[in-house]
N, C-alpha and C positions, 0 to 999 in steps of 0.2 A: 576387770570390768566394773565392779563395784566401787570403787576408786572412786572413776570417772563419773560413776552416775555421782558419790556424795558430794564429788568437787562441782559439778555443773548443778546441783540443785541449789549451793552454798550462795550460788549466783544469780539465782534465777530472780527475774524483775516479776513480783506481783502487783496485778495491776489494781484498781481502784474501783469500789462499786460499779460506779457509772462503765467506765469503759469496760468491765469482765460483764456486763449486763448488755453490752451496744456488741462485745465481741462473738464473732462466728460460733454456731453452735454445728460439730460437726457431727455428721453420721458417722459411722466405722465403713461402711463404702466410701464417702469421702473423706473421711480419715487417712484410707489409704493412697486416696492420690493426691498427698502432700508429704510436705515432709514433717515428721511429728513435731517437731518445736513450734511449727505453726498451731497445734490443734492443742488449742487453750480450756475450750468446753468441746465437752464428746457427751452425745447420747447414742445408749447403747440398746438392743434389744436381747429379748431372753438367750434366739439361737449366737447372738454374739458376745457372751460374756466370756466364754470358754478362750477364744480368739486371742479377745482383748487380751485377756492374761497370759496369754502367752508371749505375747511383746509388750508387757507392761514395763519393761525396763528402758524401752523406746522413746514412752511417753512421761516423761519424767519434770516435763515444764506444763502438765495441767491442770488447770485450778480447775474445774469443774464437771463433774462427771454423775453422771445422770442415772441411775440404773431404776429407777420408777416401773414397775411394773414387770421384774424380767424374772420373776416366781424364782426368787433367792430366799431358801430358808435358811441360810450364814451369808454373812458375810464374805469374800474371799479374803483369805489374809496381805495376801499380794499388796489391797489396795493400800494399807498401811503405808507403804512405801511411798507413797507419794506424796512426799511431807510439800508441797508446795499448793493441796486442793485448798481453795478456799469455801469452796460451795460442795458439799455432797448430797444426792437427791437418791434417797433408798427406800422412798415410801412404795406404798402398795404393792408388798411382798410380807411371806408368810417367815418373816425372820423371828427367831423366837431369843437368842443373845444377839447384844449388842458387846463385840469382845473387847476384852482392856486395852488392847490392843491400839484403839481410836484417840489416845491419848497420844499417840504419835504424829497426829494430823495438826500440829502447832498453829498449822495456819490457815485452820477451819476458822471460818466464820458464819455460818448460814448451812444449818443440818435439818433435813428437813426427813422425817421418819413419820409418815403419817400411815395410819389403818397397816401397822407392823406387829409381830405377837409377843414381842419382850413384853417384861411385865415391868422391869427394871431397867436403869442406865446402869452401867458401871463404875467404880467409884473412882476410876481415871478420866473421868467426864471433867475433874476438876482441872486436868492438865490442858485443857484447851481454852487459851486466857485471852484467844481473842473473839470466842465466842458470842455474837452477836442476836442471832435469830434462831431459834430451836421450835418445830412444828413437832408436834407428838398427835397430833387432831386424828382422833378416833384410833390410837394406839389402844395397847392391852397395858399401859402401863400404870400400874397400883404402888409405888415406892420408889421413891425419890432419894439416893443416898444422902448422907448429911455431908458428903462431898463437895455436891451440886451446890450450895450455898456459897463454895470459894467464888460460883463467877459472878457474883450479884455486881459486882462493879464495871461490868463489859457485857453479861447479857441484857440484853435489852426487847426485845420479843420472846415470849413465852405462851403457846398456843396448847394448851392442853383440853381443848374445847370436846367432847366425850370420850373421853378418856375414863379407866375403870376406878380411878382414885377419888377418893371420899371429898364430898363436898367441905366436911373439918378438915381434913388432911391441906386440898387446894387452898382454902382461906387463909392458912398457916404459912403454907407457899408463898402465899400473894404477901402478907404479912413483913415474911422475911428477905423478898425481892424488890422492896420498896421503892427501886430507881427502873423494873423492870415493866413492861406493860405486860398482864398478864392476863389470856384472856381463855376464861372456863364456863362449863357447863358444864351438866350435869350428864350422864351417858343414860339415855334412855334404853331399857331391856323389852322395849315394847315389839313384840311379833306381830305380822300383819298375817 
């Protein structure tokens, strides 16, 4: 069975900003009444992740996949396997690693981790070269490895806007991102 999944994924047509933007975004109720090659982007909810992963080997042609809000403090490792996401959307969950693991997503381009409790990326962050748009906006993250500097020449979006990292630290960032737009503040600790 493994075979089959690496030979079908060797082939799989990824599509194109515009059209993986214009394409169906499905539920997992209606995920299920098709057949999985069609289901390109999936949004999932918290009671359905458990599901998902258990026929994760089904879904093996989808570039984007959604898990925003479904109180993941890890990642699953399963998702690794789906060397064909282009889009991952993991924000607003209590994930406290981001595992090396994400360096297998080759054909990530648009990760979007925002109000997430890593403090840190991993320093496989550099294996994803066609990294395009990276959201951290109100992450817990304070270090940046000297990894992340491999993608200056493909990232292009960089949103670290209250995030816990030093306003020297960002400038340094920004510095050495020079072809990237990078857009910061400062993380207010103010209580109301």
């Amino acid at each position: 069975m493994s075979f089959i999944v690496v030979f079908h994924n060797s082939y799989a047509q990824l599509l194109d900003e515009k059209a993986l933007k214009k394409s169906t975004k499905f539920s997992w109720e209606k995920a299920q009444e098709t057949t999985p090659e069609k289901v390109l982007k999936l949004k999932l909810k918290e009671e359905e992740v458990a599901l998902f992963l258990e026929k994760i080997e089904t879904y093996i042609y989808l570039q984007s996949l959604d898990l925003n809000n479904c109180n993941l403090s890890e990642l699953p490792k399963a998702i690794f396997k789906l060397t064909n996401l282009q889009e991952l959307i993991i924000s607003n969950n209590p994930i406290t690693v981001i595992p090396s693991e994400i360096g297998e997503l080759k054909n990530l381009k648009w990760l979007y981790a925002t109000f997430i409790k890593a403090t840190t990326l991993p320093s496989s962050i550099k294996e994803l070269k066609k990294l395009h748009t990276l959201f951290l906006w109100g992450s817990e993250i304070t270090y940046f490895p000297p990894e992340f500097l491999e993608l200056k020449s493909t990232l292009k979006v960089l949103n670290i806007r209250s995030v816990k990292i030093s306003k020297k630290a960002a400038k340094e960032l920004k510095n050495q991102l020079s072809n990237t737009r990078v857009r910061y503040s400062y993380r207010c600790d103010c209580s109301f």
